[in-house]
C-alpha positions in Angstrom: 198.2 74.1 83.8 196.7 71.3 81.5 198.7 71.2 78.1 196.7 72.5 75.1 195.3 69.8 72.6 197.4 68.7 69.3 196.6 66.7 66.4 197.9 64.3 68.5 195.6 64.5 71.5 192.6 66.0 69.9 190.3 67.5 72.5 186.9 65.1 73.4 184.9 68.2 72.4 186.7 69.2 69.1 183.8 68.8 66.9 184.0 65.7 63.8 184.6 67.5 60.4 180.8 68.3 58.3 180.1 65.6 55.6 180.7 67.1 52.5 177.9 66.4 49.8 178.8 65.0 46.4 179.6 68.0 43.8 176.7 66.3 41.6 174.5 65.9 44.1 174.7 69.7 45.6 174.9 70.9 41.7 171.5 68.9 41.4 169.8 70.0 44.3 170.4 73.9 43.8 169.1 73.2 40.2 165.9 71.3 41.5 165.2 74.2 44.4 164.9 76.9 41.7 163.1 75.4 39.2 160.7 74.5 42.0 160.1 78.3 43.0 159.7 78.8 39.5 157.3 76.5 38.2 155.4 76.9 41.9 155.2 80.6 41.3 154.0 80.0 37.2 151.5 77.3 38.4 149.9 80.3 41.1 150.2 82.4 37.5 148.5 79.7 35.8 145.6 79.7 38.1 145.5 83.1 37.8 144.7 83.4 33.8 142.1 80.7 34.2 140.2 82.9 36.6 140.4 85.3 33.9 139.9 83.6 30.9 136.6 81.7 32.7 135.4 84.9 35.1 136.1 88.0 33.0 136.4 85.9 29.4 140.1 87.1 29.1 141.4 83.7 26.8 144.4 85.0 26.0 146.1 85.2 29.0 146.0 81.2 29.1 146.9 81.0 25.4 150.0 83.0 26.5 150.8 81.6 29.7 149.8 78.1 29.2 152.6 76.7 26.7 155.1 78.8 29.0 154.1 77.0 32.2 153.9 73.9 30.2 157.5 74.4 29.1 158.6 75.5 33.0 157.1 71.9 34.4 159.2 70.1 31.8 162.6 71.4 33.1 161.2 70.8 36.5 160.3 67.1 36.1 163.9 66.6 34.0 165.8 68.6 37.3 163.4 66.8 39.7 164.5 63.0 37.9 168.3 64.4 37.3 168.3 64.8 41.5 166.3 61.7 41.9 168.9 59.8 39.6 171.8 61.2 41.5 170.7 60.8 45.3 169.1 57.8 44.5 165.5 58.7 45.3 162.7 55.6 45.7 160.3 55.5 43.2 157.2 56.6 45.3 159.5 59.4 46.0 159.9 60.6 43.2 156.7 60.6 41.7 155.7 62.5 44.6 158.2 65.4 43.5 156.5 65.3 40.1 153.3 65.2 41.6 153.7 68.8 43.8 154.5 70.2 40.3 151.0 70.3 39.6 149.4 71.0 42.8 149.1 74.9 43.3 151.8 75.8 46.3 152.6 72.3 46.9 156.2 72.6 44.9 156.7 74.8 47.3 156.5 72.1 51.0 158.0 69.7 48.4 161.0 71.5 48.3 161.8 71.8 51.5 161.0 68.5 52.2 163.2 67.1 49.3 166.2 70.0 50.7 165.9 68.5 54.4 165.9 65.0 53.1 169.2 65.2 50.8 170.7 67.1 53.7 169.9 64.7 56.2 171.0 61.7 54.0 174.8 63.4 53.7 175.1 63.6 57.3 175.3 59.6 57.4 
């Protein structure tokens, strides 16, 4: 009977220990995701009021919205360059973060791109 692997004679398929990502980092990127989904979802919303205000002459709903959006793609760009700073994004990179922030759905495929990419980078 063979004799059972020890931390001696670790087994050839005992599988190497995860990477573990920087506190900062992580912090960062769980910060960036959500104010992604939320400033995707108020630019959709923002879209929405200037179908009404120029369609159906409903003004207010941008006078409303508008600052508030405005206000939502600050935090964004701050989060987006607070996970740049800290993962140490290119600059090209990171102006194409800010760049989805404007582009209706868009925040949303940069978000999962900017998630895979931070992932994959802690796994070297």
């Amino acid at each position: 009977m063979p004799a059972e692997p020890t931390s001696a004679n670790p087994s050839p398929r005992a599988a190497a220990p995860a990477p573990v990502m920087p506190p900062k980092v992580a912090t960062a990127l769980a910060r960036y995701r959500i104010a992604a989904f939320i400033v995707g979802y108020a630019l959709i919303v923002l879209c929405v009021t200037i179908v009404l205000k120029y369609v159906f002459d409903v003004g207010q709903a941008v006078t409303i919205w508008g600052p508030i959006h405005g206000v939502l793609y600050i935090a964004y760009v701050l989060l987006a360059f607070d996970l740049a700073y800290k993962d140490r994004w290119s600059l090209a990179g990171t102006l194409g973060v800010l760049l989805a922030g404007v582009i209706p759905g868009i925040s949303f495929v940069a978000e999962r791109i900017v998630h895979r990419k931070v992932l994959a980078r802690q796994k070297v």
